[in-house]
C-alpha positions in Angstrom: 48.6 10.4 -9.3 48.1 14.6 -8.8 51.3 16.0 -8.9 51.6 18.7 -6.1 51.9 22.1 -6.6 54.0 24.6 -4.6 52.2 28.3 -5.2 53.3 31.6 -3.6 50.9 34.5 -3.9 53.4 37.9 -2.7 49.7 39.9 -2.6 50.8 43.6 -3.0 54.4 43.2 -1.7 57.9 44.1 -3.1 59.5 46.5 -5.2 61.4 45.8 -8.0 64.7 45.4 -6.3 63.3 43.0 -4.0 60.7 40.8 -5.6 63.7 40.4 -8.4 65.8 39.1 -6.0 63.0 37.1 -4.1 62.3 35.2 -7.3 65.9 34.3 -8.9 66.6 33.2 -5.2 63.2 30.6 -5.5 64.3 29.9 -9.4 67.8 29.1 -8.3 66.6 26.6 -5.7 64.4 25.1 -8.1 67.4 24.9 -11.0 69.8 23.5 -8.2 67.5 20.6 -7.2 65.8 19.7 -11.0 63.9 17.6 -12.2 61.6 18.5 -8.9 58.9 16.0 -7.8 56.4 18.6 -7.4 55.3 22.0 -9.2 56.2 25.2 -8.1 54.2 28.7 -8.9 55.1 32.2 -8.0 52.7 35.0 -8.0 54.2 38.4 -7.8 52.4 41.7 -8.2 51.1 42.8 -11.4 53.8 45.6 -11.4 56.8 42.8 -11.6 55.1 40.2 -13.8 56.7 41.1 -16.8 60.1 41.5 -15.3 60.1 38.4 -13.0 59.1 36.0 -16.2 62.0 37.5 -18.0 64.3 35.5 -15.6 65.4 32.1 -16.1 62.8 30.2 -14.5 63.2 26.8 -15.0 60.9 24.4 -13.1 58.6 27.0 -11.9 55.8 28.8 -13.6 54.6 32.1 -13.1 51.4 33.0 -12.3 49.4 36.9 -11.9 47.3 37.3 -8.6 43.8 37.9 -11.0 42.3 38.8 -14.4 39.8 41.5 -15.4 36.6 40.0 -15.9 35.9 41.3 -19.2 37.9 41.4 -22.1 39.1 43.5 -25.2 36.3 42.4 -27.2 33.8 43.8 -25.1 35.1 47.2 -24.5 38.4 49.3 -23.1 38.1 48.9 -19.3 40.5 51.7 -17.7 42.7 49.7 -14.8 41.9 46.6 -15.9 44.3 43.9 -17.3 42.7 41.4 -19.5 44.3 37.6 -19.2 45.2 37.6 -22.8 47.3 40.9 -21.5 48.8 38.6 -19.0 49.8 35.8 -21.2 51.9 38.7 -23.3 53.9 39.3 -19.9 54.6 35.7 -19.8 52.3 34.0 -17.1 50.8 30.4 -17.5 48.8 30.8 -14.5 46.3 33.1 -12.8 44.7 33.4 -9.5 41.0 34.2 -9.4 38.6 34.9 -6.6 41.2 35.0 -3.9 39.5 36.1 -0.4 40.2 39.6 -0.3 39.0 39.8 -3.8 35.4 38.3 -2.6 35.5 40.2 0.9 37.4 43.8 -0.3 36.0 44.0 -3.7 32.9 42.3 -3.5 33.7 39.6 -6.2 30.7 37.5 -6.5 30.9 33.6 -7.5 29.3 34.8 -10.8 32.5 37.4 -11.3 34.7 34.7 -10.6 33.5 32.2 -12.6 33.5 34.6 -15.4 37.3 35.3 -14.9 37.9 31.9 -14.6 36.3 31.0 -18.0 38.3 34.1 -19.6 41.4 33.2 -18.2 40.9 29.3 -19.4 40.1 30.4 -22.5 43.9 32.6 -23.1 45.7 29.5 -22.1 46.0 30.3 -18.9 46.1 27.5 -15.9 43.3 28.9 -13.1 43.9 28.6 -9.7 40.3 29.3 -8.1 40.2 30.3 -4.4 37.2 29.2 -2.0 36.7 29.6 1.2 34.5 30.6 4.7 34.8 32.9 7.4 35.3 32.1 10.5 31.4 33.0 11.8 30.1 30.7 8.4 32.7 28.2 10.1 31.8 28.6 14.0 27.7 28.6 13.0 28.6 24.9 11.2 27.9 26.4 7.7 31.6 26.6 6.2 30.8 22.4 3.9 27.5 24.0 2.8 29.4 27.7 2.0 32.5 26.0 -0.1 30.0 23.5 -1.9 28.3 26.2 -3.0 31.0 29.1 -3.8 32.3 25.7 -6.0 28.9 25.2 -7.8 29.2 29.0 -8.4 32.5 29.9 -9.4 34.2 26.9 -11.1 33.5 26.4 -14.9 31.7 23.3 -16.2 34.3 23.7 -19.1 37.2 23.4 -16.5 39.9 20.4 -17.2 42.5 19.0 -14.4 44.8 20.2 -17.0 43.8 24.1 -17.0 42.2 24.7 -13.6 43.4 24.3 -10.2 40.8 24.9 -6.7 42.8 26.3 -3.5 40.8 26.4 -0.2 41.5 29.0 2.5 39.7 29.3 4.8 39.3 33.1 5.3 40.0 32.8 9.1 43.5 31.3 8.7 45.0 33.6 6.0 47.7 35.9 8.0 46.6 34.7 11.3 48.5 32.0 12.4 45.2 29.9 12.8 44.9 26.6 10.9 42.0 24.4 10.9 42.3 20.5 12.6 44.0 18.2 10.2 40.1 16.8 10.5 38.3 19.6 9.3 41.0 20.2 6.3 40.2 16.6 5.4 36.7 16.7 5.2 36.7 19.9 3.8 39.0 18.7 0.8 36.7 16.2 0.6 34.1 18.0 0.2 35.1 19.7 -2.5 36.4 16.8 -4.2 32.6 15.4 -4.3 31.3 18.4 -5.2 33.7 18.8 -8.2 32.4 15.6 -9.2 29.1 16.2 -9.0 29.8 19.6 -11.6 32.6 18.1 -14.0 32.0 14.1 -13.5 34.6 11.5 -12.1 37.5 11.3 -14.0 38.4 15.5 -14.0 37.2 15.9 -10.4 40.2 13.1 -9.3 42.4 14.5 -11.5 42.2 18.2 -10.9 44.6 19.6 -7.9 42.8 21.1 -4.7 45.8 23.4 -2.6 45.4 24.5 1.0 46.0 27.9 1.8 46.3 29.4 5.2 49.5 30.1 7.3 51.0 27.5 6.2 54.7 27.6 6.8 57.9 25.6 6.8 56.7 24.0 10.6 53.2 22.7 9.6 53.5 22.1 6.0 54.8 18.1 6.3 51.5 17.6 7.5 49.4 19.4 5.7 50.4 18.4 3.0 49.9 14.8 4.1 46.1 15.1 4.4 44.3 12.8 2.0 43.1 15.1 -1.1 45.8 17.7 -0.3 47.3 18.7 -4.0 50.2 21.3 -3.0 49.9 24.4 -0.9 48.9 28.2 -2.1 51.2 30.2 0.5 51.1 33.6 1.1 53.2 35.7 4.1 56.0 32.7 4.1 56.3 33.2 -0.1 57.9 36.8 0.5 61.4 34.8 2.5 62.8 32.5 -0.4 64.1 30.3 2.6 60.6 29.6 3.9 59.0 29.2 0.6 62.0 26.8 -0.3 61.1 25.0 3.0 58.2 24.1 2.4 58.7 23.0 -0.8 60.9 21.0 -0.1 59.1 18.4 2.2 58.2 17.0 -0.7 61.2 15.8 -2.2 
């Protein structure tokens, strides 16, 4: 049985003030109703990492929003922050290959994958973000376009243990658009087959595939009730502790 898992990516929100308090509010909730029945994640800004996983954070792990695709050993990359970097701030997880990353910054499936394999290879948990746009969806090319962006960016090395897929669509993140209950199905689906056909049976049931996408505390019951729905990756409704918490908590 996949064991969901709660994530909130903040994107490049909050201060130090703020984002502090946004997280011990989340930790509390989690503290207050341990041993939880799913997995939570929170993703704060690069600039907070450190401090937020100095907090008492029982029951949730924390997570950075990406890793540099290179690493020490191959040279000293000015901005970048390598994901053995990340592991000394005290993340277990890692986002890679998030949407605005592929859209803004021109991340190809070969960066990702790349990031992915570095970031397995620290210790990190990857979460790996697929996803179409909306004309790849509306010109009936959005199974074909996350089949492939999964053939390209997840690592044949990947276990259900160390690597997590989240779909969002690109259409639905910030918009208040979410796909049919139907096409969130067959998409997870979709995925699920094609993980199979990459890593074999046994990871490709075992490994967790989130839905991202505007989801928030009034439609995340039911999303999260779709078959092959692992947990949620959330974004706008992570930055109000009461929202996240909401969602989260349809699954107690």
């Amino acid at each position: 049985m996949r064991r969901k898992l709660i994530a909130g990516n903040w994107k490049m929100n909050c201060m130090k003030e703020n984002g502090l308090a946004l997280a011990s509010a989340v930790f509390q909730k989690c503290q207050q109703n341990a041993p939880l029945p799913f997995d939570v994640l929170v993703c704060p800004p690069m600039s907070l990492l450190a401090k937020v996983a100095e907090l008492p954070h029982t029951g949730a792990a924390i997570g950075a929003q990406d890793v540099a695709e290179t690493t020490k050993a191959e040279g000293a990359f000015t901005g970048d922050i390598s994901a053995d970097m990340v592991v000394d701030l005290g993340a277990t997880y890692t986002l890679v290959g998030h949407s605005e990353r592929r859209t803004m910054h021109h991340e190809t499936d070969a960066v990702v994958r790349q990031k992915a394999e570095n970031a397995m290879k620290a210790g990190l948990t990857t979460v790996i973000c697929i996803g179409e746009t909306l004309e790849e969806r509306e010109t009936g090319r959005a199974l074909d376009v996350v089949a492939a962006q999964i053939r390209g960016s997840v690592p044949t090395s990947a276990t259900a243990d160390k690597c997590v897929i989240a779909y969002e669509p690109v259409w639905a993140i910030g918009t208040g658009k979410v796909p049919t209950n139907h096409d969130v199905a067959e998409m997870h689906a979709k995925i699920r087959e094609e993980l199979t056909h990459l890593l074999g049976a046994e990871v490709a049931n075992e490994m967790r595939v989130l839905y991202g996408g505007s989801v928030k505390p009034s439609n995340a019951k039911e999303l999260l009730s779709i078959n092959h729905v692992d947990g949620a990756l959330i974004g706008g409704a992570s930055l109000k502790a009461e929202d996240f918490w909401a969602i989260a908590e349809t699954q107690m």
